[in-house]
C-alpha positions as CSV (number, residue, x, y, z in Angstrom):
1,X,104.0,118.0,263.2
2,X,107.4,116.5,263.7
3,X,108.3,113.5,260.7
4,X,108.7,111.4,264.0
5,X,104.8,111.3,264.7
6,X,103.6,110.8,260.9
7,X,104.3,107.1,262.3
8,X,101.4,107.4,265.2
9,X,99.1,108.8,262.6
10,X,97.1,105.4,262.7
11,X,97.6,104.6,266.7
12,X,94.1,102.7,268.1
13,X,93.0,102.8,270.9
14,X,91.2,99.7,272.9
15,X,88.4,99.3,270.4
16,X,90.9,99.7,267.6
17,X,89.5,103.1,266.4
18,X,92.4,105.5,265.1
19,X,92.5,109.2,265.0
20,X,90.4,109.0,261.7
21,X,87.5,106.7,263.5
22,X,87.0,109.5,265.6
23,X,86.9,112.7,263.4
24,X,84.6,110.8,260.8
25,X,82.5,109.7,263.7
26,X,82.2,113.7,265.3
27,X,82.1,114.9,261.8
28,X,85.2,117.1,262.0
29,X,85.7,117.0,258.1
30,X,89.2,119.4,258.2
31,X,90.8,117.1,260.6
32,X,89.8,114.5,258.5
33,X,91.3,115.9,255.5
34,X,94.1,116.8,257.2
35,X,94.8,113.4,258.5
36,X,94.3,111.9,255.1
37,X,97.1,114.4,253.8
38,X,99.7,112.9,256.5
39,X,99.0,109.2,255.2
40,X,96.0,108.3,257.7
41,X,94.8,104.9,256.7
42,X,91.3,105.3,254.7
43,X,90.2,102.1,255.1
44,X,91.8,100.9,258.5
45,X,89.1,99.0,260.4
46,X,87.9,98.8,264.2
47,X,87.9,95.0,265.8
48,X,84.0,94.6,264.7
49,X,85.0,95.4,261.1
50,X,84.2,98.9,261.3
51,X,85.9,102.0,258.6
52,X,85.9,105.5,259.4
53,X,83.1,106.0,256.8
54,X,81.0,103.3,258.4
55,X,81.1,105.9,261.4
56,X,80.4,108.9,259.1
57,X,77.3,107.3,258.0
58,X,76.1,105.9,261.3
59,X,76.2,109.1,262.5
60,X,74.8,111.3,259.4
61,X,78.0,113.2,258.9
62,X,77.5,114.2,255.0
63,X,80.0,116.0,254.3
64,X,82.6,113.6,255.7
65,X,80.8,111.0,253.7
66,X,80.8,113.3,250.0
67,X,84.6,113.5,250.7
68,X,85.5,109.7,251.6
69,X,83.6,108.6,248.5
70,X,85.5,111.3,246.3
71,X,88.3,109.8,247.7
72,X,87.3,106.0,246.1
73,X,86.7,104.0,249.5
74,X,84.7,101.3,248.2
75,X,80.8,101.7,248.7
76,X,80.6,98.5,249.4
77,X,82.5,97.9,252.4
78,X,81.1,95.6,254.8
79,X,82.1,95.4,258.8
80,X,82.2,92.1,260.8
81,X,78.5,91.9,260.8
82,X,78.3,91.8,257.0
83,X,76.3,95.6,257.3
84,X,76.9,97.7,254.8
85,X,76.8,101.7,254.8
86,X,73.1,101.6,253.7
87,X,72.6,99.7,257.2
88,X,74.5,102.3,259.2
89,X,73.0,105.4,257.4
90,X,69.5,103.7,257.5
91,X,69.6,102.7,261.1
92,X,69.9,105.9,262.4
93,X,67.4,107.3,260.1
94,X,70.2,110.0,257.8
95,X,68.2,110.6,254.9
96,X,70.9,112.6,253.1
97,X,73.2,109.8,253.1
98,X,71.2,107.4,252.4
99,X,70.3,109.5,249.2
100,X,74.0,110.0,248.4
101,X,75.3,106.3,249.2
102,X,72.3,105.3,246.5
103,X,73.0,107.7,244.0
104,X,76.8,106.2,244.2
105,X,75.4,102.8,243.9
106,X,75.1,101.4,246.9
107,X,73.3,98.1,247.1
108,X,69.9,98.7,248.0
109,X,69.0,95.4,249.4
110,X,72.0,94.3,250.5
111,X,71.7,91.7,253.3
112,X,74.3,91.3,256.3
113,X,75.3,88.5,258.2
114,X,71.7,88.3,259.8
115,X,70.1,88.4,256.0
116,X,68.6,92.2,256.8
117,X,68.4,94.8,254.5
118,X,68.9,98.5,255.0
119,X,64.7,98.2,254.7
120,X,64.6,95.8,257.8
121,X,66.8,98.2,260.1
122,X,65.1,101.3,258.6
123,X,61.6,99.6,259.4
124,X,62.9,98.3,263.0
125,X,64.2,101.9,263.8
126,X,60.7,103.6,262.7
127,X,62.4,105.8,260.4
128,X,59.5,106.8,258.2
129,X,61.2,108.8,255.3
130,X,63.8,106.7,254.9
131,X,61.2,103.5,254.2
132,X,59.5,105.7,251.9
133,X,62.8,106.8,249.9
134,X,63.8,102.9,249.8
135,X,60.4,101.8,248.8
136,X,60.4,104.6,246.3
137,X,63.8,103.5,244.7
138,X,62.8,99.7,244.8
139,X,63.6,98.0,247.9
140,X,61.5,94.7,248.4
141,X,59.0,95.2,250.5
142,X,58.4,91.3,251.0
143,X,62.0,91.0,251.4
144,X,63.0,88.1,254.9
145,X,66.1,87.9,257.0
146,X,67.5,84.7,258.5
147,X,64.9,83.9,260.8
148,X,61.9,84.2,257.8
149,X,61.4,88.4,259.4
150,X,59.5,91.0,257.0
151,X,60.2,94.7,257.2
152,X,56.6,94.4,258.4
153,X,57.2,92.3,261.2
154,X,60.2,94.3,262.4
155,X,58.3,97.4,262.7
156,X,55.1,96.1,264.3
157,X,57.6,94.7,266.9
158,X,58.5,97.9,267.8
159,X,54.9,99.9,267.6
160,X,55.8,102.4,264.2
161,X,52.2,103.2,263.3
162,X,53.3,105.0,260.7
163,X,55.4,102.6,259.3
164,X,53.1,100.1,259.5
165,X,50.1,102.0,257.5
166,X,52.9,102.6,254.7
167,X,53.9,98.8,254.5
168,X,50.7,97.9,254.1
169,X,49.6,100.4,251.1
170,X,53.0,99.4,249.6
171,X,51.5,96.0,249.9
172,X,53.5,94.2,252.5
173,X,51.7,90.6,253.5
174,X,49.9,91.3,256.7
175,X,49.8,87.9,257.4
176,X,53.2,87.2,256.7
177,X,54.8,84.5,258.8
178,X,58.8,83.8,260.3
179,X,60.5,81.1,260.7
180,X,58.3,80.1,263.6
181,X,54.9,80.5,261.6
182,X,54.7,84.0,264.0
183,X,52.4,86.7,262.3
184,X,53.3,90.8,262.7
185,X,49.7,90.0,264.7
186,X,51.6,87.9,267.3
187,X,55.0,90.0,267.7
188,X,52.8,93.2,268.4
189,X,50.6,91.8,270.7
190,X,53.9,90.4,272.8
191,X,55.2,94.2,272.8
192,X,51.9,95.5,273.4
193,X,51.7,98.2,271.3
194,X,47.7,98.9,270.5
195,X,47.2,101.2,268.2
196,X,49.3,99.2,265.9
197,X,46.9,96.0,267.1
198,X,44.0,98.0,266.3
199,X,45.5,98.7,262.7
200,X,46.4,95.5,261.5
201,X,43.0,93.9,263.0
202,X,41.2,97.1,261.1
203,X,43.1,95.7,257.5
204,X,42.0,92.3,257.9
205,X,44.5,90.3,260.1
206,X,43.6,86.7,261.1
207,X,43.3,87.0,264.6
208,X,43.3,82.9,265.2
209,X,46.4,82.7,263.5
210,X,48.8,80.2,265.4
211,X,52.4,79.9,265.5
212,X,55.0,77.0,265.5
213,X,54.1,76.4,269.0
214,X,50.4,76.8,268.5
215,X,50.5,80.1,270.1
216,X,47.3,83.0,269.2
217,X,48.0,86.0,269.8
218,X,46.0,86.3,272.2
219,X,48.3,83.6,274.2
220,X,51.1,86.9,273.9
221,X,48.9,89.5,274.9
222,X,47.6,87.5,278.3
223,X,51.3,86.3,278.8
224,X,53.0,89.6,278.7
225,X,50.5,91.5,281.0
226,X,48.5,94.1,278.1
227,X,45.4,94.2,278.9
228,X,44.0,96.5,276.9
229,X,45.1,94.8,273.8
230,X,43.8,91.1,275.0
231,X,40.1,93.5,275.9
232,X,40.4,94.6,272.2
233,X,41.1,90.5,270.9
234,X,38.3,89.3,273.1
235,X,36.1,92.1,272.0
236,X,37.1,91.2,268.1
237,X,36.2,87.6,268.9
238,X,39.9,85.6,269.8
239,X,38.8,82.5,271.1
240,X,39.3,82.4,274.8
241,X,39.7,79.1,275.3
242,X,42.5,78.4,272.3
243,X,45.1,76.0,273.2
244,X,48.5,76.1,273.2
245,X,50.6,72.6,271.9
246,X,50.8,71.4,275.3
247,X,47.3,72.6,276.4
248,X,47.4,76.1,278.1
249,X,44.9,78.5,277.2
250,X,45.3,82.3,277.5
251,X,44.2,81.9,281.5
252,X,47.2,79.8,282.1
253,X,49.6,82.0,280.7
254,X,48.0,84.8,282.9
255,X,48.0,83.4,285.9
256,X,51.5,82.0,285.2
257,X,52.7,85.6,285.3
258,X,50.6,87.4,287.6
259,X,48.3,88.9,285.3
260,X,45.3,89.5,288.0
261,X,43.1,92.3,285.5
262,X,43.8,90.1,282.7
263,X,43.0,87.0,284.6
264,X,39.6,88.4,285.4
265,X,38.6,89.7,281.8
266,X,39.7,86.2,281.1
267,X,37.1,84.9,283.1
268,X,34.6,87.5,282.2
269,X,34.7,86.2,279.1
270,X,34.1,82.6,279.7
271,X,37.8,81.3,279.9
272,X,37.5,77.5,281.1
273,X,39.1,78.0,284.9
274,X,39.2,74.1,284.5
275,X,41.2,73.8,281.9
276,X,44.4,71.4,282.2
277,X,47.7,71.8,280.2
278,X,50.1,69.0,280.0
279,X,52.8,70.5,282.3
């Protein structure tokens, strides 16, 4: 290489990634090394905040991330967001590092900007072995992010049976409630996700539970078109007629959106077709 290009070593390109970005992103641990020997910046960052070992742990590249540390980047680093590389590694489910960023002493309920742990993102993604490792090494299991969120909300939200069944023998609050007084109950039954519905009712779950706006879960199910999970809340005994803050009932929500089948279970089950709302 010719001494006039050692000075282009750390060129970005429109995201501000250099040469290094890349090769710890793909993995490519020689080039890596080898950039490193010609004076690469270690710890030169992207416009969100982002070092070339954030990228090695997002994308599960161990050996990139065994040499990095042996090189003393600090395992602490955080990007723009506040995430850490426990957030990265977690998020996309890379055991191995997450293993190895712990054993270096990596925070292991670090929050970001957002207040989420690597728990939260591992939860949200449905990564099952990674929750179990970070449960096993002593993450918080009741642990909330800035908008009052469990770990057990997060994955409910996104339908990770699994998950779910492991948060709740590792004693996560079932009822648990956000900033808005919303139960894992009520952010499952607006994705729809039943089996995780049938689970949660199975362990006990108050299924009158009302949020902020005086929402049931049932309100979500009816309002987002699943029938089979508002057949299921009916069949547990969710009260058909509950009302909302400004007076709709599951019915209105239904017929709001369309919701013919749900409409006529509704129905079937007694909802009041003469029931007025404030709007």
């Amino acid at each position: 290489m010719p001494s006039s290009s050692y000075q282009k070593i750390d060129t970005v390109d429109k995201d501000y990634r250099t040469p290094l970005h890349h090769a710890c992103a793909e993995g490519h641990l020689e080039i890596v090394k080898v950039l490193l020997e010609k004076g690469a910046n270690i710890g030169a960052r992207t416009k969100d905040g982002v070092t070339p070992l954030h990228l090695a742990c997002l994308n599960g590249h161990l050996e990139v991330v065994k040499f990095l540390l042996e090189k003393g980047v600090n395992i602490r680093v955080v990007d723009k967001d506040g995430s850490t590389l426990l957030h990265d590694a977690c998020s996309n489910g890379h055991l191995e590092v997450v293993k190895l960023l712990l054993k270096n002493k990596a925070k292991i309920d670090a929050v970001n900007n957002y207040d989420s742990t690597p728990l939260h993102v591992a939860c949200f993604n449905g990564h099952l072995e990674v929750v179990k490792f970070l449960l096993e090494k002593g993450a918080n299991v009741h642990v909330v992010d800035n908008d009052g969120r469990t770990p057990l909300h997060d994955t409910c939200s996104k339908g990770h049976l699994e998950v779910v069944k492991l948060l709740l023998q590792k004693g996560a609050k079932i009822d648990a409630v956000d900033e808005y007084r919303h139960t894992p109950l009520h952010f499952v039954c607006i994705t729809g996700h039943l089996e995780v519905v049938k689970l949660l009712l199975e362990k006990g779950t108050n299924i009158h539970a009302v949020n902020g706006y005086h929402r049931t879960p049932l309100h979500y199910a009816c309002q987002n078109g699943h029938f089979e999970v508002a057949e299921l809340l009916l069949k547990k005994r969710a009260e058909v007629n509950a009302k909302t803050e400004d007076g709709s009932t599951p019915l209105h929500f239904a017929c709001q959106r369309g919701h013919l089948e749900i409409s006529k279970l509704l129905l079937k089950n007694r909802a009041n077709m003469r029931a007025k709302n404030l709007l």
